[in-house]
N, C-alpha and C positions, 0 to 999 in steps of 0.2 A: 539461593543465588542472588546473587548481586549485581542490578543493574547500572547503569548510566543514566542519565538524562535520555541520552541519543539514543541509546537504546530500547530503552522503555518506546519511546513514540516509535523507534522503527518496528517494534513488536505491536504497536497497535496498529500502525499501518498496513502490515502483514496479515492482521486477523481481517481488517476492513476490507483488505484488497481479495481474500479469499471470499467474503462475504459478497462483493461485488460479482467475481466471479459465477457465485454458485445464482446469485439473480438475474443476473443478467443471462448466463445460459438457458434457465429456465422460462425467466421472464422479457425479455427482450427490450421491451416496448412499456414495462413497467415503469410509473414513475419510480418507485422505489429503487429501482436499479439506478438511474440517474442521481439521484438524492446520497446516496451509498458514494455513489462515484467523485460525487462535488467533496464531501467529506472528508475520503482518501486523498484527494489533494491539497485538501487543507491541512491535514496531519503531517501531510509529504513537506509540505511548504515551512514548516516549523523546523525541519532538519538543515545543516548545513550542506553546502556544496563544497564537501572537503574529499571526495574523490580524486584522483591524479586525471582521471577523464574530464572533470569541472561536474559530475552529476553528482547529484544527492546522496547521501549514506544510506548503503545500503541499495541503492541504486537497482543492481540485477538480481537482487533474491526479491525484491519487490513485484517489478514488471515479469519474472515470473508467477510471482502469486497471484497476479491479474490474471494471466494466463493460465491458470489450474495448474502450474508446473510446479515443482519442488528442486532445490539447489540443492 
């Protein structure tokens, strides 16, 4: 398979932001979950804002992966 640019980072955004998820549910209060969390934003931050809503690629499959959900 053949990625993008955009895509590739939005697939590591995706694994970091499940990652987050699963630390922070467990660990709350851990620094690691925060550290996780800074990170996912800075991966977020590298994509463009080329949505029709003005939000990042990839936008709602992300802020569910922070959420344990799946699209």
């Amino acid at each position: 398979m053949h990625f993008t640019e955009k895509e590739a980072i939005h697939e590591a955004s995706l694994i970091v932001a499940r990652t987050f998820h699963k630390l922070y549910a467990e660990f709350s209060t851990y620094p690691a979950s925060l550290k996780v969390l800074e990170s996912y934003r800075d991966i977020r931050r590298m994509l463009p804002q080329d949505e029709p809503n003005g939000k990042r690629y990839g936008a709602s499959e992300a802020s569910a992966a922070m959420n344990g959900e799946e699209l």
